[in-house]
C-alpha positions as CSV (number, residue, x, y, z in Angstrom):
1,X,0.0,0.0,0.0
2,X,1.0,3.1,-0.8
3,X,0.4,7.1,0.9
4,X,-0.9,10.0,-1.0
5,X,0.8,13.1,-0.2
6,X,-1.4,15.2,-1.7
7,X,-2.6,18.1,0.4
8,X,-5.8,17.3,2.5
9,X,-5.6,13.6,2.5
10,X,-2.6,11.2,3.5
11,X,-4.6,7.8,3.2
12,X,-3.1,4.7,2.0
13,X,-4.4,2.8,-1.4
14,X,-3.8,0.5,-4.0
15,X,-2.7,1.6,-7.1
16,X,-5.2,-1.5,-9.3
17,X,-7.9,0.9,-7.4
18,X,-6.6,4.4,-7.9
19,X,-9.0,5.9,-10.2
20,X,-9.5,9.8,-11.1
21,X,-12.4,9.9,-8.3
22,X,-10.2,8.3,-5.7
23,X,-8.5,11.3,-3.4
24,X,-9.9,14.6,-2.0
25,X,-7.4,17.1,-1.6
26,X,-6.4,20.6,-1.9
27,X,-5.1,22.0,-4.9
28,X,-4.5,25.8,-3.6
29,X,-2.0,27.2,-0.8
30,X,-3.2,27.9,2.8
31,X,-4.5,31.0,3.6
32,X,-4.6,32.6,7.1
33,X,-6.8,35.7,7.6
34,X,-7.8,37.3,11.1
35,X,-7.7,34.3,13.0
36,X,-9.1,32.0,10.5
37,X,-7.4,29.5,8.8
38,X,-8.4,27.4,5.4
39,X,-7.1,26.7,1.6
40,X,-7.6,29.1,-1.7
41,X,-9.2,26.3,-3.4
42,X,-12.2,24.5,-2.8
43,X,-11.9,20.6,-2.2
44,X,-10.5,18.8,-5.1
45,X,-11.1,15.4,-6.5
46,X,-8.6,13.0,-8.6
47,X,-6.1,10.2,-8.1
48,X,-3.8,9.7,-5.9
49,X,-0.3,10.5,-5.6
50,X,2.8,9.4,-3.8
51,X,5.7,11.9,-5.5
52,X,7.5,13.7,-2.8
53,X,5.9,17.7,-2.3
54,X,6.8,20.6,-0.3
55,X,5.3,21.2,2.8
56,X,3.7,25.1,2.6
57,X,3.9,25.0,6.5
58,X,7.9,24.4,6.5
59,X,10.4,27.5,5.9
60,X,12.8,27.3,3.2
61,X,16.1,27.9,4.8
62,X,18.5,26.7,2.2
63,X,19.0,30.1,0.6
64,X,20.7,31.7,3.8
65,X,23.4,28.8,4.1
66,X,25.7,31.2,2.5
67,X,25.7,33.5,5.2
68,X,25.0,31.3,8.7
69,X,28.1,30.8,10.7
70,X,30.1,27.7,11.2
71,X,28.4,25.7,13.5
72,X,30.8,26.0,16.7
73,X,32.6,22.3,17.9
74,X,32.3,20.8,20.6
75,X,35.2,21.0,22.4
76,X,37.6,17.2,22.7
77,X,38.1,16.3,26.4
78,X,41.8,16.3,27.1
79,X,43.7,14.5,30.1
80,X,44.6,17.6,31.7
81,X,40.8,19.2,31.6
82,X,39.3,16.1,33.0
83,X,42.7,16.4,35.6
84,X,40.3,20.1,36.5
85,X,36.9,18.6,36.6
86,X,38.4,15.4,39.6
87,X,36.9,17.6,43.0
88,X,39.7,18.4,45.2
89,X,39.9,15.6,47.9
90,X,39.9,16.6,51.5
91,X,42.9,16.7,53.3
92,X,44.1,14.4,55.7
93,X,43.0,15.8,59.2
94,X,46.3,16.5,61.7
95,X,45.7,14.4,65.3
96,X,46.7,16.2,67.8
97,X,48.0,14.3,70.9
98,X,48.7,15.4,74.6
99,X,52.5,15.0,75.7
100,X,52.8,11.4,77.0
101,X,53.8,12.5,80.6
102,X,50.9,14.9,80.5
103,X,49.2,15.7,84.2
104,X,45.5,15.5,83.2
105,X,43.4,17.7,86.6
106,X,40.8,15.6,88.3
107,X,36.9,15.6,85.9
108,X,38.9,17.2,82.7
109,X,36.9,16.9,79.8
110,X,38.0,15.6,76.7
111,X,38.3,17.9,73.8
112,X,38.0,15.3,70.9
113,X,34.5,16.2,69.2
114,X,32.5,13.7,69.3
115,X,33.8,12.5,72.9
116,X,33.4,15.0,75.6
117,X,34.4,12.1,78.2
118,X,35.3,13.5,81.6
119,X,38.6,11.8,82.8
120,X,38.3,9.0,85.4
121,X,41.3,6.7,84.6
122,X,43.0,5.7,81.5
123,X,40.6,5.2,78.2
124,X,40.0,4.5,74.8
125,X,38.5,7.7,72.8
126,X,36.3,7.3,70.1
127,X,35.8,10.6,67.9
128,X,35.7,12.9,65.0
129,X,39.1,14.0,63.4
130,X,37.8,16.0,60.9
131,X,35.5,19.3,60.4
132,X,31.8,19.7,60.8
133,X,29.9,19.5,57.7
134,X,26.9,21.7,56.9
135,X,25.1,21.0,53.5
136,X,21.1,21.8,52.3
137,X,20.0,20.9,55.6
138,X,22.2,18.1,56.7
139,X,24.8,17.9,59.4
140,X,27.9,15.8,59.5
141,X,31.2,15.4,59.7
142,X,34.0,15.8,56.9
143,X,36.0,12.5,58.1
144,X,33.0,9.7,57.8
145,X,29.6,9.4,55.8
146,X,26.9,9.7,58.7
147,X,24.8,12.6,58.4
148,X,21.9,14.2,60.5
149,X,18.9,16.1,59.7
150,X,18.4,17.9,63.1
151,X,21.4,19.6,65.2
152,X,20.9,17.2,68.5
153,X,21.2,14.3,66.0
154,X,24.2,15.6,64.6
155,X,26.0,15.8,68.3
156,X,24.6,12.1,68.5
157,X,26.3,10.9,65.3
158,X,29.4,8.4,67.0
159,X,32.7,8.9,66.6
160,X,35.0,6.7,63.8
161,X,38.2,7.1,64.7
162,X,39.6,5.1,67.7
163,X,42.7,6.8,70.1
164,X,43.8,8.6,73.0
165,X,41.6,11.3,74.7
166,X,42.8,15.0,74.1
167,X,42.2,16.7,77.5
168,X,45.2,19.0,77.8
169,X,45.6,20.1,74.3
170,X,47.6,23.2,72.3
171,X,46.6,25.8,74.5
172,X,45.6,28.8,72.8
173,X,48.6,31.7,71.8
174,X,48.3,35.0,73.1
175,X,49.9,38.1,72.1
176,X,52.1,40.6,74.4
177,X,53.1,43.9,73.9
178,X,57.0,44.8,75.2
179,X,59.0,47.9,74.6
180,X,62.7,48.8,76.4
181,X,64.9,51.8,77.8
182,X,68.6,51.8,78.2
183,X,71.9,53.0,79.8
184,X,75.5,52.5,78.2
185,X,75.8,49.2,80.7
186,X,72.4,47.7,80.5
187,X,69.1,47.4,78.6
188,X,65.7,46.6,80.6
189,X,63.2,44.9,78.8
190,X,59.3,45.1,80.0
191,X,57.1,42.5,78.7
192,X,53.6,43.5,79.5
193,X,51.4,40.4,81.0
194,X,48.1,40.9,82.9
195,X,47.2,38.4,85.0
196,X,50.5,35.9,84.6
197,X,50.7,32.5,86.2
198,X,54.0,33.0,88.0
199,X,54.5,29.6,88.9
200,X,54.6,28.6,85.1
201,X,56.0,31.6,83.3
202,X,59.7,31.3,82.2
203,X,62.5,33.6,81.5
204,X,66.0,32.2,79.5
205,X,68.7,34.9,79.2
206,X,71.5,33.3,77.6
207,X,74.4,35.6,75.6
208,X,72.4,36.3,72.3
209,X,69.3,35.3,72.9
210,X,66.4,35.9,75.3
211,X,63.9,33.1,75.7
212,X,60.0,33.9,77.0
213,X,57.5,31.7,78.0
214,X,54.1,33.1,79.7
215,X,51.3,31.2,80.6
216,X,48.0,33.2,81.9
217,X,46.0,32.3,84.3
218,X,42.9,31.7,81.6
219,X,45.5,29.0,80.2
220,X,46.6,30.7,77.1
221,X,50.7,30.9,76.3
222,X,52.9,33.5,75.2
223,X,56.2,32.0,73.3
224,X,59.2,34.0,72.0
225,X,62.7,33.9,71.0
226,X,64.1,37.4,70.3
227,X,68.1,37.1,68.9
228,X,69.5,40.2,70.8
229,X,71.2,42.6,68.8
230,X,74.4,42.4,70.7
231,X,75.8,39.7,73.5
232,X,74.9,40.5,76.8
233,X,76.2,38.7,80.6
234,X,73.4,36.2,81.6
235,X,75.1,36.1,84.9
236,X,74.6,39.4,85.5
237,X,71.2,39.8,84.2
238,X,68.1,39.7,86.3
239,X,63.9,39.4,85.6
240,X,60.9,39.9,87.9
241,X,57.6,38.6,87.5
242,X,55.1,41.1,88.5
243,X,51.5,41.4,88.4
244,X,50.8,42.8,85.1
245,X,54.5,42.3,83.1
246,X,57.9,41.2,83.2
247,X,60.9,43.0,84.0
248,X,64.2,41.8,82.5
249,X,66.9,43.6,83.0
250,X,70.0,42.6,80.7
251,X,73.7,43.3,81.5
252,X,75.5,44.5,78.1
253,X,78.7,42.8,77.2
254,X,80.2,45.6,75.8
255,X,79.7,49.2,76.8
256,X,77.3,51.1,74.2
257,X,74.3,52.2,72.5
258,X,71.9,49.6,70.5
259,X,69.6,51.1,68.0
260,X,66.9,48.1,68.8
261,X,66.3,45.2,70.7
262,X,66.5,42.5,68.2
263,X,69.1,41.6,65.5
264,X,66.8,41.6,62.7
């Protein structure tokens, strides 16, 4: 069976049946005209056909291939731009540990999150060593796959990583503001530090150098090695620990003036 193409009909015959009286069709062009739609002929009678015809319905876009543009490539995936697309992978998370000969006070709490275990004898911790995740309404952690929908269930979600409890820990760095005056035989140094621990604050003169430790009583830790400009006589020099600072007062080696306290 075959299919006319003429406009109008589309059915399927036989061509031992195909007489002049066979297919209704159009013989015009459409016409459209304020909302109405319909042929310039009336409806035609003859036989069917099945040689190919243009569609009056379809634009005719061959005669602007001389001016469309090249279409545009898709660009070939090459080792090194499928190297940018691979998601950065998170890095390894640093454990910190307390010193082994640590002195760990009586109910200390653990600092590992996902822990919080007050101290009562020596324990396995089980915790997080990575960073909290926060994602389109989920909660987790960046070191194992569990997440939560709700903050409480997120403090619930169990540690994955099996060690030793943190419940001393890097205590936190503080800053301290020092200035000096000086003679021809000596320089005194004043490190400003309200509200020192005494009992664990340190002072190292030693020829070049002058070495500061200062714990507060809130448990942060002031560090600092200052390379003197000039050698000086540790036996000579003295410090005091005061209330609010430090006073160091450092015996010159040599006679003379010193444009600043440290080397560099």
């Amino acid at each position: 069976m075959t299919t006319c193409t003429r406009n109008g009909c589309g059915k399927t015959y036989d061509e031992a049946t195909n007489t002049a009286m066979s297919c209704q069709y159009h013989t015009g062009q459409p016409k459209f005209h304020e909302g109405r739609r319909g042929w310039t002929c009336c409806p035609a009678r003859g036989p069917h056909a099945h040689t190919p015809k243009n569609d009056p319905f379809k634009a005719d876009l061959t005669k602007y291939d001389d001016v469309l543009p090249e279409p545009v490539k898709k660009a070939e995936a090459t080792p090194e731009k499928e190297a940018e697309k691979e998601p950065e992978k998170e890095p390894e998370p640093v454990i910190e540990e307390d010193p082994v000969d640590a002195v760990v006070p009586a109910g200390a709490t653990c600092k590992r999150s996902g822990c919080n275990r007050k101290y009562d004898g020596p324990s396995s911790c089980v915790f997080h060593p990575g960073h909290a995740v926060f994602h389109e309404g989920r909660q987790g952690w960046s070191c194992c796959r569990a997440r939560a929908t709700g903050f409480d269930e997120f403090l619930q979600i169990p540690g994955c990583t099996t060690g030793r409890h943190l419940f001393i820990g890097k205590a936190e760095q503080a800053k301290c503001r020092m200035d000096f005056f000086q003679s021809s035989a000596k320089l005194v140094v004043s490190v400003y530090a309200r509200k020192l621990d005494k009992q664990k604050s340190k002072v190292v003169v030693e020829r070049q150098s002058l070495s500061l430790h200062v714990e507060y009583m809130d448990g942060k830790v002031y560090d600092d090695v200052i390379e003197l400009f000039a050698e000086v006589d540790p036996e000579n020099s003295t410090f005091e620990l005061l209330t609010t600072k430090i006073e160091i007062s450092l015996a010159k080696a040599a006679p003379g003036e010193w444009p600043r306290l440290a080397s560099k």
